[in-house]
C-alpha positions as CSV (number, residue, x, y, z in Angstrom):
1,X,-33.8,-3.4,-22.0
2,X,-35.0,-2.7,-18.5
3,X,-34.7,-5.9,-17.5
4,X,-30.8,-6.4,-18.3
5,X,-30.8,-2.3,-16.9
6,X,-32.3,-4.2,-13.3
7,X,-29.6,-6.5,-14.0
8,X,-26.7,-4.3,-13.8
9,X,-28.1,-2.3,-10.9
10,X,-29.1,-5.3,-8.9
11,X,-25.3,-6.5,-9.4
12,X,-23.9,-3.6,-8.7
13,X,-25.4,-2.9,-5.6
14,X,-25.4,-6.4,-4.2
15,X,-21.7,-6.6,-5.0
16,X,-20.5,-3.6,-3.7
17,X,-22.4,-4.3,-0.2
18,X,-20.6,-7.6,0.2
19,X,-17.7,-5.3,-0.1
20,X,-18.3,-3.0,2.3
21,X,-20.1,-5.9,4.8
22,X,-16.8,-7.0,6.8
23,X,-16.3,-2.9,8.0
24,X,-19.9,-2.9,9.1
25,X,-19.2,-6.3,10.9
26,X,-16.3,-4.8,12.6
27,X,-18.1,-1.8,14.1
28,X,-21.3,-4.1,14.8
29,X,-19.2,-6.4,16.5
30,X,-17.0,-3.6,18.4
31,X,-20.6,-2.5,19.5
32,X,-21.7,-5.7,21.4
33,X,-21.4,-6.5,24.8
34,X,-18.2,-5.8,26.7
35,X,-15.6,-7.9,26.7
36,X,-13.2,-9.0,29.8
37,X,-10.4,-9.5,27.4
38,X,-10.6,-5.9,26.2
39,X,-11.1,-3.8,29.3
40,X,-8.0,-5.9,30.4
41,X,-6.0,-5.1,27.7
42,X,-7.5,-1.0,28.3
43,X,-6.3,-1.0,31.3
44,X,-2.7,-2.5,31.1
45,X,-1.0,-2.6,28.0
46,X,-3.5,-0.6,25.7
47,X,-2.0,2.9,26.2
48,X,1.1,2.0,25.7
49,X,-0.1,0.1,22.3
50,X,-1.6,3.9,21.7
51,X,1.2,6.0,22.4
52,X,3.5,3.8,20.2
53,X,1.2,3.7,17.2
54,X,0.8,7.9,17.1
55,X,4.8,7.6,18.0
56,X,5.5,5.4,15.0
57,X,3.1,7.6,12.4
58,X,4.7,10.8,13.5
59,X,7.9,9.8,13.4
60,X,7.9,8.2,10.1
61,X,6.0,11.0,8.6
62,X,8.3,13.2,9.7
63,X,11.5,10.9,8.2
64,X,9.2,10.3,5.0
65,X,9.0,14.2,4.6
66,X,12.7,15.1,5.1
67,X,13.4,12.3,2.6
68,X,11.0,13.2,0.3
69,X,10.9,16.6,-0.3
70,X,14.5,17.8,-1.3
71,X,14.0,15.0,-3.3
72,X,11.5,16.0,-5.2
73,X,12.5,19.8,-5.3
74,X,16.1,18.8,-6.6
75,X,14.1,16.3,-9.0
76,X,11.5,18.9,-10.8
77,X,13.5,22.3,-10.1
78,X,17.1,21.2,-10.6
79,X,19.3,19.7,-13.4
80,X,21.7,17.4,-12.5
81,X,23.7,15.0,-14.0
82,X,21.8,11.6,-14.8
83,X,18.4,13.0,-13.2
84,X,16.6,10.9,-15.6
85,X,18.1,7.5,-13.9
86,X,17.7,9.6,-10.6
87,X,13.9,10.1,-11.0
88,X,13.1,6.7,-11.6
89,X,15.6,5.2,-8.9
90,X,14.3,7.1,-5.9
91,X,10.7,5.7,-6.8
92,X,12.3,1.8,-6.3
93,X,12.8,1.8,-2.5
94,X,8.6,1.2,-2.2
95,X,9.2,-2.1,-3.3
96,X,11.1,-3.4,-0.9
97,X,9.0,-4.5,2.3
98,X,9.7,-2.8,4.7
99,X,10.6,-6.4,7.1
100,X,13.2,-7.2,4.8
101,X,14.8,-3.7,5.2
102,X,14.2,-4.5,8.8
103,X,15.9,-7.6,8.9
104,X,18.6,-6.2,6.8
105,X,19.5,-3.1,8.8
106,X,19.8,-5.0,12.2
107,X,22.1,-7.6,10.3
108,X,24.4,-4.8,9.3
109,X,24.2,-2.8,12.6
110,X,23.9,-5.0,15.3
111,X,26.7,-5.7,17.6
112,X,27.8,-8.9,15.7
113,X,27.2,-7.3,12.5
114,X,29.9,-5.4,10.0
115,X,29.1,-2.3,10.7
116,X,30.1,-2.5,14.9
117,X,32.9,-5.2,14.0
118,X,34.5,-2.3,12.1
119,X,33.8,0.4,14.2
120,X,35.8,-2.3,17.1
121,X,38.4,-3.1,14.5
122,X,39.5,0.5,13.6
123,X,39.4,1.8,17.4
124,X,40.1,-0.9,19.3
125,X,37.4,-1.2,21.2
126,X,36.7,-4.6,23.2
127,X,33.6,-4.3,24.9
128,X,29.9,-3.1,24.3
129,X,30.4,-0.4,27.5
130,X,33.3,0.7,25.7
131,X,31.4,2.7,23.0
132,X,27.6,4.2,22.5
133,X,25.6,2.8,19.5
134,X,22.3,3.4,18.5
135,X,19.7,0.7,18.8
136,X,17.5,-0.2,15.6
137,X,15.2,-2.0,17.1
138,X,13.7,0.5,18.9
139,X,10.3,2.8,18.3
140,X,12.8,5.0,16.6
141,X,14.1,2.2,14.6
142,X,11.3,1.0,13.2
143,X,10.0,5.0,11.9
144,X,14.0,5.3,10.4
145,X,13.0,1.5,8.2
146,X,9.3,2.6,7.2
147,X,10.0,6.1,5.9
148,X,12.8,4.2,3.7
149,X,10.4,2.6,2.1
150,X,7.2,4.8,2.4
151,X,9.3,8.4,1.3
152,X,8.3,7.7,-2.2
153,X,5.0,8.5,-1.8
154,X,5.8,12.0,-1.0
155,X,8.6,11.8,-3.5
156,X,6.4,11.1,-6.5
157,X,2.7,13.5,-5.0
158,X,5.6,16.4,-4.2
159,X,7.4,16.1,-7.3
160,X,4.6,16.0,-9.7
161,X,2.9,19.1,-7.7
162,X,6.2,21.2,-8.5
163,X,6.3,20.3,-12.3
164,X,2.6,21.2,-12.4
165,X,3.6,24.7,-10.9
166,X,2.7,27.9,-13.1
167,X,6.3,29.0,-14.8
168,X,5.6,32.4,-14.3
169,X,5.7,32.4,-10.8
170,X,8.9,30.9,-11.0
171,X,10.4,33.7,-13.2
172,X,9.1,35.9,-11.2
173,X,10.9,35.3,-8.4
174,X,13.7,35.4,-10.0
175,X,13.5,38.9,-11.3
176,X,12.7,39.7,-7.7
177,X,16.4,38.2,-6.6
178,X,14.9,35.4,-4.8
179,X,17.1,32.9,-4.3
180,X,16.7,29.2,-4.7
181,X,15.8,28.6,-1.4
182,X,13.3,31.5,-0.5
183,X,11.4,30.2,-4.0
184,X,11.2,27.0,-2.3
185,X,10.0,28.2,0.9
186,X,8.2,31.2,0.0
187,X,6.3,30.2,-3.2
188,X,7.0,25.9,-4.3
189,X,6.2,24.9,-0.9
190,X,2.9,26.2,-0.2
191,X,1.5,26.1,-3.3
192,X,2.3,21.9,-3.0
193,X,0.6,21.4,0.3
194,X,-2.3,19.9,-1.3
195,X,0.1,17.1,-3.1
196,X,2.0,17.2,1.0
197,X,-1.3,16.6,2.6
198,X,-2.0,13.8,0.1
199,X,1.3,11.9,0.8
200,X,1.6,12.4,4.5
201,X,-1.8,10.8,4.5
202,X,-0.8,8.1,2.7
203,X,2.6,7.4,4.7
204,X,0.5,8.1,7.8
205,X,-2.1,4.9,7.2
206,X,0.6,2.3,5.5
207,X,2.6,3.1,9.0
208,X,-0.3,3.1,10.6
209,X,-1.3,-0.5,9.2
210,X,2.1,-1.9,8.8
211,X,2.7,-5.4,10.6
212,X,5.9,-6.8,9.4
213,X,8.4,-4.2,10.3
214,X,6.9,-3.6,14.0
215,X,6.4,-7.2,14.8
216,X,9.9,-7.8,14.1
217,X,11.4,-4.8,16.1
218,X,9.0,-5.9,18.6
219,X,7.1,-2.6,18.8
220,X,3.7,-3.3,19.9
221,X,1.4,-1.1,18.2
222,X,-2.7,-1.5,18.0
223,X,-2.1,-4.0,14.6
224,X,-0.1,-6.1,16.7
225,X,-2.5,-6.1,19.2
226,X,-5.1,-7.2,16.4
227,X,-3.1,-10.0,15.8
228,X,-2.1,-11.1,19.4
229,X,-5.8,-10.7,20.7
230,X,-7.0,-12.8,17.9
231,X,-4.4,-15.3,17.9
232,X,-2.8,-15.4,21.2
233,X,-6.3,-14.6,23.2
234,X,-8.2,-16.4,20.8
235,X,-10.8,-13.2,21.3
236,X,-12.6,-11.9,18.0
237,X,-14.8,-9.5,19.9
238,X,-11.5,-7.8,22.0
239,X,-9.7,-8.0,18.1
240,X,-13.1,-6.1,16.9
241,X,-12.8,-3.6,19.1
242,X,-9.6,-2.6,18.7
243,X,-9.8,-2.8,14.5
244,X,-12.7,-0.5,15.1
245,X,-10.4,2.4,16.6
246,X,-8.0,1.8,13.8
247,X,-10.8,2.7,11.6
248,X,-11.8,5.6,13.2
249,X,-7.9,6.7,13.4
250,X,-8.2,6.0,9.5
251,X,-11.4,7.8,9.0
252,X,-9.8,10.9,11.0
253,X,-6.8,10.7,9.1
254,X,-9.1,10.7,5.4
255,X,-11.2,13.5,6.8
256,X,-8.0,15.7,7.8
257,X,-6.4,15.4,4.5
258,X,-9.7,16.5,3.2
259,X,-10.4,19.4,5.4
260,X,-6.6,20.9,4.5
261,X,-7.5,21.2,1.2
262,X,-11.0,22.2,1.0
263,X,-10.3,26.0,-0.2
264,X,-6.9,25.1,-2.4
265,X,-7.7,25.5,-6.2
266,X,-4.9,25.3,-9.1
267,X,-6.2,27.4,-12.2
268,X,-2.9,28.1,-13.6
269,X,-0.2,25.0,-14.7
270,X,3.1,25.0,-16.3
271,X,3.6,25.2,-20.2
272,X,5.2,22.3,-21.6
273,X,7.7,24.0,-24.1
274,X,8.6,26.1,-21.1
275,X,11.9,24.7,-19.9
276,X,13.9,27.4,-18.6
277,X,12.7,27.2,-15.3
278,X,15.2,24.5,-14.0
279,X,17.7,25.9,-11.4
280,X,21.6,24.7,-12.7
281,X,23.4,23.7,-9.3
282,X,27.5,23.7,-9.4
283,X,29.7,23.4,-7.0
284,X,29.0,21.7,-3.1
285,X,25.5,22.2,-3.8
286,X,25.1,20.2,-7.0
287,X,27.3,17.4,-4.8
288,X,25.4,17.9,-2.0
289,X,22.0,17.4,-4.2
290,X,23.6,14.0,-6.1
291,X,24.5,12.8,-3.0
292,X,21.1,13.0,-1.0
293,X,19.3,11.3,-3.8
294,X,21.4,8.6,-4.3
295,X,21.9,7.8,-0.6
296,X,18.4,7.3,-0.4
297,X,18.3,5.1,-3.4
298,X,21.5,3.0,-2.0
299,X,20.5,2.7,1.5
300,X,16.9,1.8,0.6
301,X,17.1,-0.4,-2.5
302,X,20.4,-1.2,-3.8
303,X,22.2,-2.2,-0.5
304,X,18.9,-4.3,0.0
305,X,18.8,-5.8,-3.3
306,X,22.0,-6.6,-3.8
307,X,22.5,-8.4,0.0
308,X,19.5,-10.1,-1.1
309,X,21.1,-11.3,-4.8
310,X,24.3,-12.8,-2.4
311,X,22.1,-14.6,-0.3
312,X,20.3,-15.7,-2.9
313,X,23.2,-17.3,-4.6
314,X,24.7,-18.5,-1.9
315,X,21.8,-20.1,-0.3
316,X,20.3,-21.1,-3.7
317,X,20.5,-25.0,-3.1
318,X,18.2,-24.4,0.0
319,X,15.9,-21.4,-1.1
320,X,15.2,-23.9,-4.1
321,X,12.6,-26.2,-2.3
322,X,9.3,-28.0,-3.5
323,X,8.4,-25.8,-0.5
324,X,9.1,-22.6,-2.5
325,X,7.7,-24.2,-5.8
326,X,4.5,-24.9,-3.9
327,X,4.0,-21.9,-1.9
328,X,4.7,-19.8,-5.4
329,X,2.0,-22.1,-6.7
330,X,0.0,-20.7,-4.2
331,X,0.3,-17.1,-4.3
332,X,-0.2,-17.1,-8.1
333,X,-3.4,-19.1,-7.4
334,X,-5.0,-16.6,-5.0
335,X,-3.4,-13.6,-6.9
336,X,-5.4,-14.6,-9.9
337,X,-8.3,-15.0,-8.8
338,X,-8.1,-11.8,-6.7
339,X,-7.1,-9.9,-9.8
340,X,-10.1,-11.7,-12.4
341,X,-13.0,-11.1,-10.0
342,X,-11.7,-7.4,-9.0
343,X,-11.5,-6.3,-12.7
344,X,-15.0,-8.4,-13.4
345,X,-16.0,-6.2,-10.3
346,X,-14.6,-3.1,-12.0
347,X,-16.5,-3.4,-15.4
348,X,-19.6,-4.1,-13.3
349,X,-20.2,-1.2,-11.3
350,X,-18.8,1.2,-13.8
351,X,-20.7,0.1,-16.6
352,X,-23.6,0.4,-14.3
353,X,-22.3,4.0,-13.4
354,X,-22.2,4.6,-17.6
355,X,-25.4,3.3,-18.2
356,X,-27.9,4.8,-15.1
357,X,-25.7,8.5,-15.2
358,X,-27.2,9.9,-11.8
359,X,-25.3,10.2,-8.8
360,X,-27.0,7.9,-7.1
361,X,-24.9,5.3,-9.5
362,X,-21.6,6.7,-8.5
363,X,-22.7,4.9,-4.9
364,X,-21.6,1.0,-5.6
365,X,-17.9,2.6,-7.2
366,X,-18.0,4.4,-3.8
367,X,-18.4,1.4,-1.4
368,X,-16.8,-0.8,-2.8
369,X,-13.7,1.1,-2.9
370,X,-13.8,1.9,1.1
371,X,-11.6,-1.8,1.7
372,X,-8.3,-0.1,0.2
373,X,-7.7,2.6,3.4
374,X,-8.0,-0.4,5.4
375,X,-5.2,-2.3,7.1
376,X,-4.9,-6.1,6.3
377,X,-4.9,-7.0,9.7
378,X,-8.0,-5.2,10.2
379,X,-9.7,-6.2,7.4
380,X,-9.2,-9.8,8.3
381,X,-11.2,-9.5,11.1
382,X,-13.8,-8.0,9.4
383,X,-13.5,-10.7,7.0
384,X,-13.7,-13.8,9.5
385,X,-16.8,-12.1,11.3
386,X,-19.0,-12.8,8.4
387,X,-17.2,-15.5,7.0
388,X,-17.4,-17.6,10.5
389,X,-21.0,-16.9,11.1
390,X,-21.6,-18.0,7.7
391,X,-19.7,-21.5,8.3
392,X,-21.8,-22.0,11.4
393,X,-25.3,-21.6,9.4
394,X,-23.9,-23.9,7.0
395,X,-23.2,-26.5,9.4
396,X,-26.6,-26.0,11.4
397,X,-28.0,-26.1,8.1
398,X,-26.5,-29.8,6.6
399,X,-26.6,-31.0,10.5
400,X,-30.0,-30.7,10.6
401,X,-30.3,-32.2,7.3
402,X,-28.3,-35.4,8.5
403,X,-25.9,-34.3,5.6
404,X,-23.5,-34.4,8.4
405,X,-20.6,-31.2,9.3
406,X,-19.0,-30.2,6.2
407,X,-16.5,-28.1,8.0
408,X,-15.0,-24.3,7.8
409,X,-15.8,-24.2,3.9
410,X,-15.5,-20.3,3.9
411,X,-13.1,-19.5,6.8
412,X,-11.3,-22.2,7.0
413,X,-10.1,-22.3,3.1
414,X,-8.2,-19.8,0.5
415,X,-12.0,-18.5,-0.1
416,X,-11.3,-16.1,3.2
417,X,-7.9,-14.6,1.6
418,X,-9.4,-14.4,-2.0
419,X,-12.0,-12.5,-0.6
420,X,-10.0,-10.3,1.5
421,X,-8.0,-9.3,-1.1
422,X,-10.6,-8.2,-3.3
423,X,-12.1,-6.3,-0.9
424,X,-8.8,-5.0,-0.4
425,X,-7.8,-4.0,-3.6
426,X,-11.1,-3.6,-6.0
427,X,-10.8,0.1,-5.5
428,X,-7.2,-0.6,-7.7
429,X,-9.2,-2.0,-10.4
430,X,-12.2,0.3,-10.4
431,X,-9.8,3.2,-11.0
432,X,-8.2,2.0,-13.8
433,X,-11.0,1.0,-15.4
434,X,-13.2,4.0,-14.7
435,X,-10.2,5.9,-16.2
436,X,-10.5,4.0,-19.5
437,X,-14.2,4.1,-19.9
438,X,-14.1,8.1,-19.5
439,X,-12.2,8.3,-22.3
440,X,-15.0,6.4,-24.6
441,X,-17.6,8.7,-26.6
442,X,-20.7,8.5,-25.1
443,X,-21.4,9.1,-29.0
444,X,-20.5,5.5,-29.3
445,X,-23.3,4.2,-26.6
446,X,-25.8,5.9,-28.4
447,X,-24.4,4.9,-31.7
448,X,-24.8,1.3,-30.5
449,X,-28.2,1.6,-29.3
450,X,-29.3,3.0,-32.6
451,X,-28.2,-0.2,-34.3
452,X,-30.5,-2.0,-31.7
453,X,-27.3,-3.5,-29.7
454,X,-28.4,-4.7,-25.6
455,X,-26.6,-3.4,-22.9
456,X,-24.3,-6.8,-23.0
457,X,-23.7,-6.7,-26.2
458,X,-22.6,-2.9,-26.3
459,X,-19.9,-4.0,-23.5
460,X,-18.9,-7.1,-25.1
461,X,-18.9,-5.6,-28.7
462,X,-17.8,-2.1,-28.3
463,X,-16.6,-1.4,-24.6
464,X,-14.6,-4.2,-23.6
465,X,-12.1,-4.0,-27.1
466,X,-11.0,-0.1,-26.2
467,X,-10.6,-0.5,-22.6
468,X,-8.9,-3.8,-23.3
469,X,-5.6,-2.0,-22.0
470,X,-7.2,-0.6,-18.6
471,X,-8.5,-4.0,-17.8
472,X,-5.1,-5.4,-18.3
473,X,-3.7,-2.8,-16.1
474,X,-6.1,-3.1,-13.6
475,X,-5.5,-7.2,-13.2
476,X,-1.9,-7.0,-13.1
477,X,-2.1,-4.1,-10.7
478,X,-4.4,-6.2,-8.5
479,X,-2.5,-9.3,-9.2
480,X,1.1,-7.4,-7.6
481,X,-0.5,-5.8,-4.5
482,X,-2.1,-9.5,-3.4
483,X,1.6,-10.9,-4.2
484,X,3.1,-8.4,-1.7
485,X,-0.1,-8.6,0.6
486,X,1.3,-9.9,4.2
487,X,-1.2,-8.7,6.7
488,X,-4.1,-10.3,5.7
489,X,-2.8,-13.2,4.3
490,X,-1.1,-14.3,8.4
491,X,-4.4,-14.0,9.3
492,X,-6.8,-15.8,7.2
493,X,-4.1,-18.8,5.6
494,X,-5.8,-22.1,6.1
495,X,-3.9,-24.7,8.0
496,X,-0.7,-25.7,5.8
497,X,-1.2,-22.7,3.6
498,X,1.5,-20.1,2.7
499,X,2.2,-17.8,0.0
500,X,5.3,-16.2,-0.7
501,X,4.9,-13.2,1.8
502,X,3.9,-15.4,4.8
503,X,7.0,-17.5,3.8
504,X,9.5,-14.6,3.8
505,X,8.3,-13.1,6.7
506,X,8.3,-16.4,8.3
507,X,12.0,-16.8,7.7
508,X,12.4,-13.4,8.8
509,X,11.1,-13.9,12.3
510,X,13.4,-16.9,12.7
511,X,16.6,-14.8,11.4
512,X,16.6,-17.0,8.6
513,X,16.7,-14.7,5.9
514,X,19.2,-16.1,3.8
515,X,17.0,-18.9,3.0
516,X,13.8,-17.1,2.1
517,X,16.2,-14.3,0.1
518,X,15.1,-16.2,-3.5
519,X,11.3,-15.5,-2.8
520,X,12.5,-12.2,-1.6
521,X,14.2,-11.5,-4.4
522,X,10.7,-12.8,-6.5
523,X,8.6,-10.3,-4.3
524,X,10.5,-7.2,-4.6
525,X,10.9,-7.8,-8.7
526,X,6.7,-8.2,-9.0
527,X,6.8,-5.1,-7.2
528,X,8.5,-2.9,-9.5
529,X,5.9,-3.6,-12.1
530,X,3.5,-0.5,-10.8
531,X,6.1,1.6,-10.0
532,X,7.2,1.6,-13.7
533,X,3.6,2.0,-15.1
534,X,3.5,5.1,-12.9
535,X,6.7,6.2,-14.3
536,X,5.4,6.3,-17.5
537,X,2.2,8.1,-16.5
538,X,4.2,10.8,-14.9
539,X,6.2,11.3,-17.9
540,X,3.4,11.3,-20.6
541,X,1.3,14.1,-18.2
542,X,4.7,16.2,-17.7
C-alpha cells in the first residue's frame, strides 16, 4: 500500500512541476544577461506598447461593466417578457472571437462598407471631408469589440451575486420607499462587489492577453510585442522579458482581486420559494430594459452569426477545401489529446489530494493550475524555452552517439502545442473533477479498504464509475478551449501546420473572411457547448 501511496505522490508532484516549469523558464530567462534587442525596444517603442495595453484593459473593463451590469440587474431583479430566452442569449456573444467581431465591425463601418454608403446615400454626401465618422480601428475600437465579447463574464458573476442576495433586504427597501434605482445603488450594488471584482479581473487578463483582435486593429500592445520580438526579431530572451512583465501585470491583477475581498462575507442567501422580489417594469422603462439586452445580444452574436451563415453559403464551394478537411483533422487531433491527458492529469493529483488529506497535497492541484491566468502568447514562450533546450540535448546526445541529428522532435512538432495546451487548460479539468470527487463519501474509501481493495483498484472500481460524468465534462471542456485556442497555437504550429483558429485568423488578416466563414461558423458552434453547461448550473443553484 505504501508503495502505490509513493506512487501517486511521486506522480503528482512530478507532473504538476512540468506544469508549472515553462513560467519558471520565463522569469529565469527574463533574469539573464541583458539583451540589446530589449533595451532597444525600452527605449523606443516599449512605452507606447505599455500605455496602450493599460489603455486597452481600462477601456474594455469599463465597456464590459456598462454592458454587463444593467444586464444582469434587469436579468435577476426584473420580469420581462421572454427573460428566460434573454438570460441565456446575452451569455452567447463570448463565443464569438473577438477577431471575427473585429473583422466584421470594420466591414460594416468602414468607408466602403453599408453602414457609410447609407449614411452618403441618405444625405448626399460625396466625399470623406464632407462628414465625421468614427474610426474602429483605433485603441478605442478595439476596447468597443473586446467588451462585446468579454461583457458576459460580468453578465453571468453579477447576475448570479444578485439572485444569491438575502430577500429581506430587498423588502426592506421597499417598505422604506426606495425606489428601484437607490436599491440598486444603495444596497444590490455593493453587496455584489465581490462577484464585480471577480469579473473585472477576468475581463481585465483575457484583454490583457488577447492577440487576434489588437493585431488586426493594429494596436500594438506588450502580446504583440511577444510575438513580433520572437518572430520578427527572432529574440527569445527580449520575448522573455517582456512575457515576464505580463506575468507580473497578471500576478498584480490576481492579488488585487484578492485584496478587495479579503473582509467581504455572505451569511445570509435568498430563499428559493421566495419570488416576490422581482421588480415588474411597464412602460419606457420595460422598453428601455428589452431593448438594452437584446442590442447587446444582436450586435454581439446574431449580426455576427448570421453575416457569418451568408458567407458561409455563399462562399461554400471555396470554404469547402481538403484544406479545411485537413486543418479540422488537425485541431481534433491536438484537441484530443489535450483534453485525455488533462483529465488523466485531473484524476491524478486529486486522487492523490483524497488519498494523503494534508494540505501539503492540495500543492500539485495548486501548480498545476497556475498555466490558466496565463496568456497563450506568453505561455508559448515559456513553452519553447524548455522545449528548445531539450531538442538541443537530444541532438548533442545522438550526435555524439553517431546516431546522427534527429531534428526539433519537441519544438519543432504538435508535441509543443499539445503541451501548451495542457498546461493551459489542466486547471479546467482539475475543477471539474475535484468537484465530482467532493461529492463521494469518504465512507466509501474506507468501505473499500475494508474489503482489502488497493489504491488502483478503489479508483478503477469505485471512483472512476460516479465521477464518470465530471470526467466527461472536464474533457469536453478542455477539448472546446484548445479548439478556440489562437495565441498559442501561432506560435508553436510546426511548419505546414494549422488548425482551425490559425486558419480563420489567417483569413482574417488577409480580409478574406468570407472564405474562412465555414470554419468560423465550426468555431463559434463548439463554443457554445460550455456556455450551455453553465446555463444549466446556474439554473439548478438558483
Amino acid at each position: 500500500m505504501k508503495e502505490k501511496f509513493l506512487f501517486w505522490k511521486t506522480g503528482s508532484w512530478t507532473f504538476a512541476l512540468l506544469l508549472v516549469f515553462p513560467i519558471l523558464a520565463i522569469f529565469v530567462t527574463a533574469m539573464g544577461n541583458s539583451d540589446d534587442v530589449f533595451s532597444h525596444l525600452l527605449n523606443t517603442v516599449m512605452p507606447t506598447y505599455a500605455f496602450n495595453t493599460v489603455g486597452l484593459v481600462i477601456g474594455t473593463v469599463l465597456l464590459s461593466l456598462c454592458f454587463g451590469l444593467p444586464a444582469a440587474w434587469f436579468m435577476a431583479m426584473c420580469r420581462l417578457p421572454g427573460e428566460k430566452i434573454l438570460q441565456w442569449a446575452l451569455v452567447l456573444p463570448l463565443a464569438m472571437p473577438g477577431y471575427i467581431v473585429g473583422y466584421l465591425y470594420t466591414n460594416w463601418f468602414d468607408y466602403a462598407g453599408p453602414i457609410q454608403i447609407l449614411l452618403r446615400d441618405i444625405f448626399g454626401w460625396q466625399h470623406v471631408s464632407d462628414y465625421w465618422f468614427p474610426d474602429l480601428r483605433t485603441l478605442g475600437g478595439a476596447c468597443f469589440v473586446l467588451a462585446l465579447v468579454l461583457y458576459p463574464y460580468i453578465y453571468l458573476l453579477v447576475r448570479a451575486a444578485f439572485m444569491e442576495q438575502s430577500v429581506s433586504l430587498l423588502q426592506s427597501a421597499r417598505l422604506l420607499r426606495c425606489t428601484p434605482w437607490e436599491s440598486f445603488r444603495r444596497i444590490s450594488l455593493p453587496l455584489a462587489r465581490p462577484a464585480i471584482a471577480v469579473g473585472v479581473s477576468l475581463v481585465a487578463m483575457e484583454a490583457l492577453g488577447d492577440f487576434g483582435t489588437v493585431s488586426y486593429f493594429a494596436v500594438n500592445t506588450l502580446t504583440t510585442a511577444v510575438y513580433d520580438t520572437w518572430l520578427g526579431y527572432s529574440n527569445l530572451y527580449a520575448a522573455a522579458k517582456i512575457s515576464a512583465i505580463m506575468l507580473l501585470v497578471i500576478f498584480f491583477l490576481i492579488s488585487s482581486e484578492r485584496f478587495s475581498r479579503r473582509k467581504q462575507k455572505m451569511f445570509q442567501h435568498q430563499c428559493d420559494n421566495d419570488g416576490d422580489y422581482k421588480y415588474q417594469l411597464t412602460g419606457w422603462k420595460k422598453w428601455f430594459a428589452l431593448m438594452w439586452c437584446w442590442s447587446l445580444v444582436g450586435s454581439a452574436f446574431i449580426l455576427p452569426v448570421l453575416q457569418l451563415g451568408y458567407y458561409a453559403v455563399d462562399y461554400f464551394s471555396q470554404s469547402w477545401t481538403p484544406e479545411f478537411q485537413q486543418y479540422s483533422i488537425n485541431s481534433l487531433l491536438v484537441s484530443v489529446s489535450a483534453a485525455v491527458i488533462a483529465v488523466l492529469l485531473g484524476l491524478l493529483v486529486n486522487f492523490y489530494r483524497r488519498l494523503d488529506g494534508r494540505g501539503l497535497s492540495q500543492m500539485p492541484i495548486r501548480l498545476s493550475s497556475l498555466g490558466y491566468a496565463v496568456p497563450g502568447t506568453v505561455l508559448a514562450i515559456g513553452v519553447m524555452i524548455p522545449l528548445t533546450s531539450m531538442d538541443h540535448l537530444v541532438n548533442d546526445i545522438a550526435i555524439s552517439l553517431g546516431l546522427g541529428r534527429p531534428g526539433l522532435i519537441f519544438s519543432g512538432t504538435i508535441f509543443a502545442i499539445v503541451f501548451a495546451f495542457v498546461v493551459r487548460f489542466a486547471a479546467v479539468a482539475i475543477g471539474s473533477i475535484e468537484t465530482s470527487l467532493t461529492k463521494i463519501s469518504p465512507s466509501l474509501d474506507m468501505a473499500s479498504k475494508t474489503m482489502g481493495y488497493g489504491s488502483t483498484a478503489m479508483l478503477r472500481k469505485v471512483h472512476l464509475p460516479l465521477i464518470r460524468r465530471g470526467c466527461l465534462i472536464a474533457g469536453l471542456l478542455v477539448f472546446i478551449e484548445s479548439m478556440k485556442e489562437l495565441n498559442a497555437a501561432l506560435l508553436l504550429r510546426p511548419f505546414n501546420f494549422e488548425t482551425l483558429a490559425t486558419y480563420v485568423f489567417n483569413f482574417a488578416s488577409d480580409e478574406q473572411l468570407e472564405i474562412a466563414a465555414l470554419p468560423a461558423i465550426l468555431l463559434v458552434a463548439v463554443g457554445l457547448i460550455p456556455l450551455v453547461l453553465v446555463n444549466r448550473s446556474l439554473e439548478q443553484k438558483n
